[in-house]
C-alpha angles and dihedrals in degrees: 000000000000095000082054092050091051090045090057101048080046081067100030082064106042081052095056094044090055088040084048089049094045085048092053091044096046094047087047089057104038092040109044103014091163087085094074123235132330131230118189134346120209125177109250119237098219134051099005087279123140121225109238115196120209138174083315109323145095130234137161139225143179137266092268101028096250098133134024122213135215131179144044119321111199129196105225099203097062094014085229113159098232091179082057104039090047091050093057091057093045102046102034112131136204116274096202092056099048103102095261092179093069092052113094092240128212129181116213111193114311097358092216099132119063125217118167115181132168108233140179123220089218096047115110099206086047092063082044085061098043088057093051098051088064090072084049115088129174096042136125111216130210106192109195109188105223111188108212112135129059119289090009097113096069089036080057098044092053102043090052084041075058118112084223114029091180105058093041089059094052093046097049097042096036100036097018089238111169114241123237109266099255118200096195138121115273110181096146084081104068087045087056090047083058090056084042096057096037089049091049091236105180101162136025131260089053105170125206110190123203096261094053111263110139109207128187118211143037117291131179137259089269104047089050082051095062096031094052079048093052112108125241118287118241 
């Protein structure tokens, strides 16, 4: 009888956490609706703050909506980036549903581990990148030129009018090799500025592991390394 009492305050208490959740999501979107909608609402596990989900990004509250937060909460004693950590959970996707036909593909040894990432040619942090990934073996990469900076269209058009689009990208982004000029047909562009834009891509390089995690920003060999290791998130 008293395992079933607790049992029963265990739920009682789930169901207030959720109601408490609905309550702070309702108020959000009758009270302020100049906010725009919101998506979800979680209970934070840190500082009484609620989790408010919103066209892709995360934000936080308080208990009776009086504030909304943006920005990065860190825990000092480890220096972890919870706002980060969280956002990768929230917002992975999944890989086998990206449009992997319009990537520039390239195999490197066996293939067996996946990376996507949208990527500029005229992106800094992108040739960074480049230089990384060829410390990188047994991947499979899906490119997805992403135009974002100034001149990087054409730069775009004639790597993919390339004969071969892969290798044009990595001479150019590795040895800084001009392209031919290409005068084709790249639809496939506007079609990559609409992941781009369903996936809230801001910034280049933009990565999207095989397990789902989308995370913005370069990051070294090594942490490739770790993150291409990772298991799949449940």
């Amino acid at each position: 009888m008293f395992r079933s009492l607790l049992l029963l305050l265990a739920l009682f208490a789930v169901g207030c956490a959720h109601a408490s959740e609905a309550t702070v999501k309702e108020t959000l979107e009758k009270k302020y609706p100049q906010i725009g909608k919101v998506d979800k609402v979680h209970k934070a596990k840190m500082l009484g703050l609620y989790e408010v989900v919103m066209d892709g990004q995360l934000f936080y509250t308080d208990e009776k909506t009086q504030y909304l937060i943006s920005g990065s909460i860190f825990e000092l004693k480890s220096g972890r980036n919870l706002t980060e950590e969280r956002s990768r959970e929230l917002f992975s996707v999944d890989f086998n549903s990206l449009p992997l036909e319009l990537a520039v593909k390239r195999v490197k040894g066996n293939g067996s581990r996946k990376l996507a990432y949208l990527t500029d040619p005229n992106c800094g942090f992108c040739k960074k990148l480049e230089g990384e990934l060829k410390h990188v073996d047994n991947v499979t990469l899906y490119r997805f030129l992403f135009p974002i900076f100034q001149g990087s269209d054409e730069k775009v058009r004639n790597i993919l009018c390339s004969p071969d689009p892969s290798k044009a990208w990595e001479d150019w982004m590795l040895d800084g090799v001009q392209p031919p000029a290409g005068n084709c047909a790249t639809p496939q562009t506007e079609k990559v500025q609409a992941l781009g834009a369903k996936l809230h891509v801001t910034g280049t390089p933009t990565l999207v592991f095989a397990n789902g995690k989308v995370v913005p920003g370069f990051l070294p060999a090594a942490e490739l390394e770790k993150a291409l290791n990772a298991p799949a998130s449940h």
